[in-house]
C-alpha positions in Angstrom: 166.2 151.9 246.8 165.6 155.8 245.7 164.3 158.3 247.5 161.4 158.6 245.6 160.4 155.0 247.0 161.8 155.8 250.3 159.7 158.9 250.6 156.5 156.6 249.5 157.1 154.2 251.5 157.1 156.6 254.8 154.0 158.5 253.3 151.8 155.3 253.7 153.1 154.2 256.9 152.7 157.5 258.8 149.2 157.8 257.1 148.4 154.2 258.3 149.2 155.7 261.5 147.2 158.5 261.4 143.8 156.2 260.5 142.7 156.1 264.0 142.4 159.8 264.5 140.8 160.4 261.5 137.7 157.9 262.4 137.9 158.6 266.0 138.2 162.3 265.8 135.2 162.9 263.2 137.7 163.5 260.7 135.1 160.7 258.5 133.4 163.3 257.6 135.7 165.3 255.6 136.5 162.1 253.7 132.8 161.0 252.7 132.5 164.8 250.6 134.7 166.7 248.0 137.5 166.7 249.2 138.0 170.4 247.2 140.5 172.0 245.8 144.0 169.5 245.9 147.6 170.1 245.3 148.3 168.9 242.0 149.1 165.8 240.9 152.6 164.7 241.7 153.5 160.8 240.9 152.7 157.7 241.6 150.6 156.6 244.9 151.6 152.8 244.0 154.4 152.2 246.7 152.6 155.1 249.1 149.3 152.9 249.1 150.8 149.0 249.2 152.8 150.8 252.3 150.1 151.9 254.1 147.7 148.6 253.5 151.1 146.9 254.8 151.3 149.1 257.6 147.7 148.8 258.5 148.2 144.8 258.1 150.9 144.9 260.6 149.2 147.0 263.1 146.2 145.0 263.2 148.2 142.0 263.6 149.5 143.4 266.7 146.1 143.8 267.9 146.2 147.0 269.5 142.9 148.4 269.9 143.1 151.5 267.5 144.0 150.2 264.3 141.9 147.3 262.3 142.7 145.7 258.8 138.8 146.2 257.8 137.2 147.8 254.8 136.8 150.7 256.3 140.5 151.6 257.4 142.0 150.1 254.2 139.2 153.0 252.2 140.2 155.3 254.8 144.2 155.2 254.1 143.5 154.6 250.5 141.7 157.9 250.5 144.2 159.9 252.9 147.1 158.9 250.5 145.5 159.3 247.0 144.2 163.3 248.6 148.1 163.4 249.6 149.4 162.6 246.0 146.9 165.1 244.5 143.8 162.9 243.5 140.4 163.2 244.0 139.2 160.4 246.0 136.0 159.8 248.8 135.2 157.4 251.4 132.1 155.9 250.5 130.0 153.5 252.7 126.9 151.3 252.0 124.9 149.1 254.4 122.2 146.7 253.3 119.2 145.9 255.0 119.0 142.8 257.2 116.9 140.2 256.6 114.6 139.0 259.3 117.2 137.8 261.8 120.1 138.4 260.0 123.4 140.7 260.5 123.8 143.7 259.3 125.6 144.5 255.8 127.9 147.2 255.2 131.1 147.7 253.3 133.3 150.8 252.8 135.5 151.8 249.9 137.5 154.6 248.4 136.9 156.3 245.0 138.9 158.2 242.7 138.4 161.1 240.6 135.0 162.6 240.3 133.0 159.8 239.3 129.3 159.6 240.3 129.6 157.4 243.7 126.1 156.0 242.3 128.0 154.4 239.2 130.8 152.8 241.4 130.5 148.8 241.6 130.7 147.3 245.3 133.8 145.3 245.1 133.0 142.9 248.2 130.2 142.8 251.0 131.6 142.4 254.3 129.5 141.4 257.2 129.0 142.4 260.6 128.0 140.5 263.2 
């Protein structure tokens, strides 16, 4: 294994670790705008971001109360890493209205670059009951 992977690997499992303070600490916010100016762009997220999804997979799992394998962590530490590597990227989050008696509708999901948020397709709907 290189270093390179190595270093990856520990970048998405400390940021998987850091989720909960970011949504629990109003740290959201900073993560739904601009994020600003960046460092610049230095390699490849890939290993950093299947780390961190791991991480968060395995945290879940051992259902301790800060750290959930939902939409919204998954955009959260898809964000924090991709801002870490040097690329744009945004939480964003939609809800839907409920239909008469139904559960509400929301989903959450990171973007890259400087797209318009409007032009961004929702991959999945998740519900919440």
């Amino acid at each position: 294994m290189t270093a390179a992977r190595l270093r990856a690997y520990a970048i998405g499992a400390t940021t998987a670790l850091a989720v909960p303070a970011h949504l629990l600490g109003g740290g959201i916010g900073t993560l739904v705008r601009d994020p600003g100016p960046l460092p610049p762009a230095r390699g490849d997220p890939a290993d950093a971001l299947r780390a961190a999804v791991r991480m968060l997979q395995l945290l879940a799992r051992a259902r301790l109360p800060w750290w959930r394998n939902t939409c919204l962590y998954r955009a959260v530490v898809e964000c924090l890493v991709l801002r870490r590597y040097g690329i744009r990227s945004r939480v964003q989050l939609g809800v839907a209205r409920p239909g008469e008696g139904s559960p509400i509708s929301a989903h959450a999901w990171s973007t890259r670059g400087s797209a318009d948020p409007s032009l961004q397709t929702l991959r999945s709907l998740v519900v919440l009951r």
